[in-house]
N, C-alpha and C positions, 0 to 999 in steps of 0.2 A: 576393112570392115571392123567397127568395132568388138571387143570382147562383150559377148553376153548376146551378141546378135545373130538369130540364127541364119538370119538370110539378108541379101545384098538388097536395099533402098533406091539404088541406082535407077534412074526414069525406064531405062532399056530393060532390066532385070527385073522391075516392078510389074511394065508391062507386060515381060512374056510369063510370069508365074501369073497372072490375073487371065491371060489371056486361054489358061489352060482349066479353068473353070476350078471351083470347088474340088479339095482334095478329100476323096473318100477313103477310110481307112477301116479296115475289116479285124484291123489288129486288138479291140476291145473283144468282138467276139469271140478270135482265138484265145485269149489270154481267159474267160472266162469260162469255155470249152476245155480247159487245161483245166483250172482248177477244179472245176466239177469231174472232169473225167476223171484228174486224181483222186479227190476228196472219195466218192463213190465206189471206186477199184479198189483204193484201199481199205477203205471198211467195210466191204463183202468179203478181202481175204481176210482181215483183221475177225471178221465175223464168223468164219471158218475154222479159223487159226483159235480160238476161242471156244469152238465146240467141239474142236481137238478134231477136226475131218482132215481126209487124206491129203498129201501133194497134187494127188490129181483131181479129186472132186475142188480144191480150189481153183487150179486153171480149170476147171471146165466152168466155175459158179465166175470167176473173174472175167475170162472170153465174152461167155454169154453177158453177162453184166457192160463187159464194154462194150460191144456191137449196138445191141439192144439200146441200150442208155443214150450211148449216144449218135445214135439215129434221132430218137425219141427229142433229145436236143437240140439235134438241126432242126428237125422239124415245125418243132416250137418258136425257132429262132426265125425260121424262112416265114411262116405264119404272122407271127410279130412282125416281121421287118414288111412282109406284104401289104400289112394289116392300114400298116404306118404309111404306107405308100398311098395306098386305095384311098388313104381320108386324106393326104395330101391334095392329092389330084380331085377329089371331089370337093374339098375349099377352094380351088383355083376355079374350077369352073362354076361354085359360088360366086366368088367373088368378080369374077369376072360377068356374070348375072348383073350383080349389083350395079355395076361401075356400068354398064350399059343403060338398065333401068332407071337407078338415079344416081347419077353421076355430081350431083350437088348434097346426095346426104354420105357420100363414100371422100368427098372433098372435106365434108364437117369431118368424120372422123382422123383425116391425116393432118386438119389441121388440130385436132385435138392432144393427138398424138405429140403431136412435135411442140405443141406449148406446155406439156407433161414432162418433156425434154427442157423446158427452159427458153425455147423460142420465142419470142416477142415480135411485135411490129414490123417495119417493113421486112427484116428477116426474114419472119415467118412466113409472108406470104411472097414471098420471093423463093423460096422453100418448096410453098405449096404448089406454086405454077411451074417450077421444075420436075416437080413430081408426076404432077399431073398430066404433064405436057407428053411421061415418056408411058404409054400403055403397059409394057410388059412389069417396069420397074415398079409401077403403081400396083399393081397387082403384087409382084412378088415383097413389096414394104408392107403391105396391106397382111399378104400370109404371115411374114414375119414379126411384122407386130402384134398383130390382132390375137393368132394362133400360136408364133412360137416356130411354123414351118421355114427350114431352110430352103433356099433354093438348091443343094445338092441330095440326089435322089438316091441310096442304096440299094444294090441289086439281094434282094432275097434269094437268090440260087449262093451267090458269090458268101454270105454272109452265113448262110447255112453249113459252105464246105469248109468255111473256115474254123465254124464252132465242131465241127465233125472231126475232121483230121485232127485240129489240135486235144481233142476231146480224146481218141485215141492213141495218140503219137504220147500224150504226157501218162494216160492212162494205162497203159500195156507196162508203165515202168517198173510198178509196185510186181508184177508177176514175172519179171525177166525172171528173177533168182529162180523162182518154181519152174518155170520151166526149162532152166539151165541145169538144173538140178543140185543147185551150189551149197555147199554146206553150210549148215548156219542161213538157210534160204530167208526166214522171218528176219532176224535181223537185219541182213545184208538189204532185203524189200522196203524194211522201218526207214533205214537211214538212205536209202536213195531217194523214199520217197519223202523224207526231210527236205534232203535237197531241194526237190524238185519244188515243194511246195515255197519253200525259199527262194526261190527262183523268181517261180511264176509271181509272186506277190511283189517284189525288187523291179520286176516289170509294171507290173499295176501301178507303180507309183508315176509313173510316166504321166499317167491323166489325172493325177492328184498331186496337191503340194503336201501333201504329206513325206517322210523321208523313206527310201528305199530301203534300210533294214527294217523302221516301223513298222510298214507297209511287207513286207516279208515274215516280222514274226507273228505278225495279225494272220497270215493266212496260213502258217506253220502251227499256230494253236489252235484255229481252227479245224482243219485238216486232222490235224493229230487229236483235238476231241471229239471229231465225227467218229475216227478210227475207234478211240476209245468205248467210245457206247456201242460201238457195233463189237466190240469186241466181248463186253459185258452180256451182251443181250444173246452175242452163240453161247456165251458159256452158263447161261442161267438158264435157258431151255436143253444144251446137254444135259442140266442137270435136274430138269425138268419131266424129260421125254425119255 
């Protein structure tokens, strides 16, 4: 197989990765799960830590901040991804309306489609009557064109757990040191959760052609100026209140 190719072309290897339908990947979710968990835990301690509160009022304000939070995140995620579901499915059994109803102005539109593509002449409607010819296919070219919908469907439970866990597993980072009781706990919490955030972003570059440290110290300045303002803002109401 050539270099740069991530997967084998071979008729037998083409067939069985096609025949395994649509790969769904939940891996966006987590990765933005992470960085909201971190961004958010950390500038609750950062905001603690700033109004000069104890070791233990921050894990208690950090815990509760990460349960809470992100729950509140799945939530929203499982909602969205529903949301995107419902109106999938409610275009298909549109569309599938139409192509019943009139089936000669759902035909204009695919051949419109496809001469937007460049199609011409006997091509084109050589094109059109393969299209037309296969019902499901016609319908799901029809979603995908028209609307933008794929044929692969995302499970809202699945898509939820993964902004949750990961929303917690990277978020709980910033508080190990507090609750290890480690000397130098703020610092020791700063720089791991540099890390982290260098991480997660190094990952994100994955679905972007942007380059993995880019893409890392974009979410590293980020992160660290969310901390920032929450940091500002405990210490200008300590000295406020």
């Amino acid at each position: 197989m050539p270099d740069g190719i991530e997967h084998s072309h071979e008729p037998d290897a083409v067939a069985a990765r096609l025949a395994l339908g649509p790969r769904l990947s939940y891996m966006p979710d987590a990765v933005l799960g992470a960085i909201d968990g971190t961004v958010t835990t950390f500038a609750v301690v950062c905001g603690a830590i700033g109004a000069e509160l104890s070791a233990r009022v921050v894990i208690i304000l950090g815990v509760a901040n990460l349960f809470a939070d992100g729950f509140s995140m799945a939530a929203g995620n499982f909602v969205a991804t529903r949301t995107a579901r419902e109106q999938a499915e409610k275009l298909r059994e549109q569309e599938v309306r139409h192509i019943a109803l009139d089936p000669h102005g759902e035909t204009v539109e695919v051949r419109e489609i496809y001469r937007s593509k460049g199609f011409t002449g006997e091509a084109l409607e050589t094109l059109i009557r393969l299209i037309t010819s296969r019902h499901d296919a016609w319908i799901n070219i029809m979603l995908a064109e028209e609307y933008g919908i794929s044929e692969a469907v995302r499970s809202p439970m699945r898509a939820a757990l993964a902004t949750f866990f990961a929303f917690v597993a990277a978020g709980a980072l910033p508080l190990v040191p507090f609750i290890l009781q480690l000397p130098h706990a703020t610092i020791s919490a700063t720089i791991a959760t540099g890390f982290v955030f260098i991480l997660i972003g190094s990952l994100k570059s994955r679905w972007s052609v942007r380059s993995w440290w880019a893409s890392g110290l974009e979410t590293l300045f980020i992160g660290m100026a969310a901390a920032g303002v929450a940091y500002l803002v405990g210490y200008g109401l300590k000295s406020l209140l």
